[in-house]
C-alpha positions as CSV (number, residue, x, y, z in Angstrom):
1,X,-1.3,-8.9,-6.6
2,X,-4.1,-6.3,-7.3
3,X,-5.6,-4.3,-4.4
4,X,-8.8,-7.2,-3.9
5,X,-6.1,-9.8,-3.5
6,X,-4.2,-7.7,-1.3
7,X,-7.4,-7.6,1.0
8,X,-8.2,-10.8,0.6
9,X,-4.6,-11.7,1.6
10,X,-4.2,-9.4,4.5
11,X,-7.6,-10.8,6.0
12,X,-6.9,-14.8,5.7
13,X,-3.3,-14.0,7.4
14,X,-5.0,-12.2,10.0
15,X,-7.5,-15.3,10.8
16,X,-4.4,-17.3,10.4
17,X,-2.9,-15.2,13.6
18,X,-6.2,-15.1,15.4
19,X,-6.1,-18.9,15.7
20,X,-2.6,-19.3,16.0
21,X,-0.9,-22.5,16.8
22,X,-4.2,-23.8,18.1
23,X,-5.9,-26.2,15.7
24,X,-8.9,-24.3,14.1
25,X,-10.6,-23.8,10.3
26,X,-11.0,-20.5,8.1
27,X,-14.2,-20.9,6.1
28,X,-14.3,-18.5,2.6
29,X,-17.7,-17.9,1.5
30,X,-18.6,-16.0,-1.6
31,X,-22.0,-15.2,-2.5
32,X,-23.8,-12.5,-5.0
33,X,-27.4,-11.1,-4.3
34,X,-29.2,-8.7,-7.1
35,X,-26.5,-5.9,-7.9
36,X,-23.6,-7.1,-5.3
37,X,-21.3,-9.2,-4.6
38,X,-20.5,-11.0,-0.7
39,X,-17.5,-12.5,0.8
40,X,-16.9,-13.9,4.1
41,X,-13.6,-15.1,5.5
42,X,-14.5,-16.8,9.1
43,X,-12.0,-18.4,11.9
44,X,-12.4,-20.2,15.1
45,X,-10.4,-18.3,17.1
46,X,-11.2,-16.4,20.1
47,X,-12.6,-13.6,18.6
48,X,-12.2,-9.9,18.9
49,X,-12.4,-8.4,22.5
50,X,-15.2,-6.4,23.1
51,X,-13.2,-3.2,24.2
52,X,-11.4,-2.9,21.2
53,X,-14.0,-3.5,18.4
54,X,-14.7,0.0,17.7
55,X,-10.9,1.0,16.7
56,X,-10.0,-2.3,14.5
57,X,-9.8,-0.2,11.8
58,X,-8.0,2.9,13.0
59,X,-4.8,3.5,11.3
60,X,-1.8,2.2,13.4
61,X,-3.7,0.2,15.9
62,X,-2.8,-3.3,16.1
63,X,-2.5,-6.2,18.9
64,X,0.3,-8.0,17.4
65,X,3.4,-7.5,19.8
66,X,6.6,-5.0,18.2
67,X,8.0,-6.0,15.2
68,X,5.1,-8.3,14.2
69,X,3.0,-5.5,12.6
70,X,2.3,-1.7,11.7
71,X,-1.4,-1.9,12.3
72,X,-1.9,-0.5,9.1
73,X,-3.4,-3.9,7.4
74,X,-7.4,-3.5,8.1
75,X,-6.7,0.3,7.8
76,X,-5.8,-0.2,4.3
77,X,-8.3,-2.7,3.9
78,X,-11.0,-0.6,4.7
79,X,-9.4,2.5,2.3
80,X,-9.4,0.0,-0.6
81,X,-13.0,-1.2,-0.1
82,X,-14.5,2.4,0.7
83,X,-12.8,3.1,-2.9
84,X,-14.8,0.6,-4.7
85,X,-18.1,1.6,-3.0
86,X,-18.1,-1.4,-0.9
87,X,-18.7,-1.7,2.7
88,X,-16.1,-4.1,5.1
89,X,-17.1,-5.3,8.7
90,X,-15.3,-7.4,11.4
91,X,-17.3,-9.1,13.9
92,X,-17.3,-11.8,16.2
93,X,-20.1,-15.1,15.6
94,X,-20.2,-18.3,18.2
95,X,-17.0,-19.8,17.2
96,X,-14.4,-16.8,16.4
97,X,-14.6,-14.2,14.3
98,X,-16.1,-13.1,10.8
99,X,-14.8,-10.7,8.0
100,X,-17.8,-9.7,5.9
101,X,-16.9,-7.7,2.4
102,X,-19.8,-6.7,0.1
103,X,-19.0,-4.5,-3.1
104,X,-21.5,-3.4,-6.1
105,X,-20.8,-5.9,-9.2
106,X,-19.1,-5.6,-12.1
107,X,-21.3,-6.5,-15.2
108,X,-18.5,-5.9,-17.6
109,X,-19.8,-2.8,-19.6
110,X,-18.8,0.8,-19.1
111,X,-15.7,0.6,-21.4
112,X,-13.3,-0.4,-18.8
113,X,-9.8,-0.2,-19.8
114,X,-7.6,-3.3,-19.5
115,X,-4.0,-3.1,-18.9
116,X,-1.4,-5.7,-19.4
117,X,1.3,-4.1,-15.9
118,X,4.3,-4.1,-16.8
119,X,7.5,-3.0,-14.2
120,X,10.1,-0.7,-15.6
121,X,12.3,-3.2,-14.3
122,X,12.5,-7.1,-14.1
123,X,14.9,-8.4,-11.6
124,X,17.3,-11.2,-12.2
125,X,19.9,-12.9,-10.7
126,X,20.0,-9.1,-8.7
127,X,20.3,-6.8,-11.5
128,X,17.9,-4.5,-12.4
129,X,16.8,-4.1,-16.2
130,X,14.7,-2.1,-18.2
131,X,11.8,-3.5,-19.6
132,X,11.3,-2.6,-23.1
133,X,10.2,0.7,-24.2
134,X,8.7,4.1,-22.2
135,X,5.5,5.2,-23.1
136,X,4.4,5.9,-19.5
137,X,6.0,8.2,-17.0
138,X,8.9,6.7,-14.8
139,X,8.3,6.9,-11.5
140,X,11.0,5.8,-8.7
141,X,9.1,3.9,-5.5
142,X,11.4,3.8,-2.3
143,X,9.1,1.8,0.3
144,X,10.8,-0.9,2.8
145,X,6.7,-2.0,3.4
146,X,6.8,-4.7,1.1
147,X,2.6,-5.1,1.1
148,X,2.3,-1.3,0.8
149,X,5.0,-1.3,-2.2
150,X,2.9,-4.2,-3.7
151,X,-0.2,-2.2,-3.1
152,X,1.2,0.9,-4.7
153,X,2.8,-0.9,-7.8
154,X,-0.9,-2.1,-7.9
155,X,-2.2,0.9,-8.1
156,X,0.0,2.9,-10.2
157,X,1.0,0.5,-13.1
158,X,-1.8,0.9,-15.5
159,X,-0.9,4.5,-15.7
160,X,3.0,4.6,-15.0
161,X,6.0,2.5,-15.2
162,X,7.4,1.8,-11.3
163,X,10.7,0.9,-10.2
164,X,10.7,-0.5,-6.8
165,X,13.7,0.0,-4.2
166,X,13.4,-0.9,0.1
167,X,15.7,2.0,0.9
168,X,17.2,5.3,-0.3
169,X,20.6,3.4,-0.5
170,X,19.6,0.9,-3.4
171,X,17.4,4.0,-4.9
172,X,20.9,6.3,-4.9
173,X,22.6,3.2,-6.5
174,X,20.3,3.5,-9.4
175,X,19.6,7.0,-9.2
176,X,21.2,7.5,-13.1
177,X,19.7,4.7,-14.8
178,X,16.6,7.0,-16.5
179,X,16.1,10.3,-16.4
180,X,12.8,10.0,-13.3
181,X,9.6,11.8,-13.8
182,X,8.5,11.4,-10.5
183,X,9.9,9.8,-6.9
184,X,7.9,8.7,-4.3
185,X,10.0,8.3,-1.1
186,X,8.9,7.0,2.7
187,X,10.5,8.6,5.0
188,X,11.4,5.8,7.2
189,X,13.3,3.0,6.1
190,X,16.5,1.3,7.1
191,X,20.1,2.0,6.3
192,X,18.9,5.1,4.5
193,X,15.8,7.3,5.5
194,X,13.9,9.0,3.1
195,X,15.2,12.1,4.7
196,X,19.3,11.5,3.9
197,X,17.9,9.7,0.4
198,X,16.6,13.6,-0.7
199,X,19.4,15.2,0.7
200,X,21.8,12.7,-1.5
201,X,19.6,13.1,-4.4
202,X,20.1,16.9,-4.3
203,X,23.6,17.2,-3.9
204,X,23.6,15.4,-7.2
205,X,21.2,16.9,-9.7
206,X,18.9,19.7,-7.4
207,X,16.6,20.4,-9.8
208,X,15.3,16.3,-9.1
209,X,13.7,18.7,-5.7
210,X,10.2,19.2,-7.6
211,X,10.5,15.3,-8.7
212,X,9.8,14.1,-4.9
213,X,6.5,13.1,-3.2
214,X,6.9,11.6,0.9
215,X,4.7,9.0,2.2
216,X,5.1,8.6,6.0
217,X,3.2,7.7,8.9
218,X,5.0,9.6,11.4
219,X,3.5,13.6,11.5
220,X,4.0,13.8,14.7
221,X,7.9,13.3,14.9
222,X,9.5,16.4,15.6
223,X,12.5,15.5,13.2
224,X,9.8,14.4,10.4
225,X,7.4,17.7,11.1
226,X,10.1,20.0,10.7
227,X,11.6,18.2,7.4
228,X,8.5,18.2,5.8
229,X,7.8,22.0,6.7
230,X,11.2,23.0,5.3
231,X,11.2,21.3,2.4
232,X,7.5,22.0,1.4
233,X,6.9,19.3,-0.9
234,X,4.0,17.4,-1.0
235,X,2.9,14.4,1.5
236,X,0.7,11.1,1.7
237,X,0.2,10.6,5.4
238,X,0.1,6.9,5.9
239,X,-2.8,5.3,5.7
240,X,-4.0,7.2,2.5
241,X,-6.7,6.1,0.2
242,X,-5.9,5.0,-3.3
243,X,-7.7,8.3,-4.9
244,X,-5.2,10.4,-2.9
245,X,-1.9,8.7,-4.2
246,X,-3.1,8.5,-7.4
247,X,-4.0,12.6,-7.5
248,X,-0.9,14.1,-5.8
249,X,0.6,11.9,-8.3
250,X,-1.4,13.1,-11.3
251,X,-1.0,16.7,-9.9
252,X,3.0,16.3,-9.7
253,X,3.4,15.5,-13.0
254,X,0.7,17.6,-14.9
């Protein structure tokens, strides 16, 4: 899934919630104009409530109950359209709600490089295994966000081989498969935190210390403040914009 399909996806499943298990349609309209290109994705559900229409796409803010959602979705949405020079707007019509996208088209020239993504690793039947050859860097995603891993992958395949793992236990498992260029570690995950997952990874090989990036949405933890200061690596403070990720990871490796 690229990062328009991830859009795309994250704002049908939000109409999907907004109508619930009332009976209602989402309409998708696409439509181009001169030099741009317009999509609409429209419910009929009850709209969005007038108090909180300003701060729909503030990271972390969401009215799904706990558990149900980070309230990162539209944030991200909104990153990954800003990045493309496109403009993203939520508003409400007579019968529910409308998502409006409109981007700049693409006419095809420029020289645009095309890239066939490829995973380091390919998973079957549990196992992990290498896919065939290394030209790019290896880089080691630990991410227990499954539509931010996606999103990252995304992101950083046409540049970088990826292997994926949802916590810093099944990371440590495979920590001496290839020899990592880079690793890109949340700091909040379950069975085993970012935090422990560096701590393991040092106490096996510490010169893997100038090999970490953190992604986290939680500055404001005491516990994740003071890790961070101590270890002085660098950090992506969740939501980040796709230029961001992919310099702190160019800078890491040049």
């Amino acid at each position: 899934m690229d990062c328009m399909e991830q859009v795309l996806v994250n704002l049908i499943n939000n109409a999907i919630d907004a109508i619930g298990e009332e009976s209602g349609n989402i309409t998708i309209r696409a439509s181009s104009d001169n030099d741009f290109v317009n999509i609409e994705i429209e419910d009929t559900g009850p709209g969005i409530p007038r108090e909180i229409t300003s701060k729909i796409f503030d990271p972390f803010f969401t009215t799904k109950s706990q558990g149900k959602g980070t309230g990162l979705g539209l944030s991200i949405c909104y990153g990954i359209i800003q990045d493309h020079d496109g403009d993203i707007t939520l508003e409400n019509t007579d019968h529910g709600a409308c998502a409006r996208i409109r981007l700049p088209a693409y006419t095809g020239s420029g020289g645009e490089q095309e890239y066939e993504l490829e995973p380091l690793y390919q998973s079957s039947k549990g196992k992990l295994k290498p896919s065939k050859g290394r030209a790019k860097p290896v880089i080691m995603l630990v991410e227990d966000e499954k539509d931010l891993m996606s999103l990252m992958v995304d992101v950083l395949s046409p540049e970088f081989n990826v292997a994926c793992f949802v916590n810093g236990k099944d990371a440590l498992d495979h920590l001496n498969d290839y020899k990592w260029d880079l690793m890109i570690s949340d700091l909040r995950m379950p069975e085993m935190n970012g935090m422990d997952f560096y701590h393991q990874v040092l106490k096996i090989d510490a010169g893997l210390k100038e090999k970490f990036i953190f992604v986290t949405g939680d500055t404001y933890d005491m516990k994740v403040r003071k890790f961070l200061e101590e270890t002085g690596l660098p950090f992506l403070k969740k939501p980040f914009r796709i230029k961001e990720l992919l310099n702190v990871v160019r800078q890491r490796l040049s």
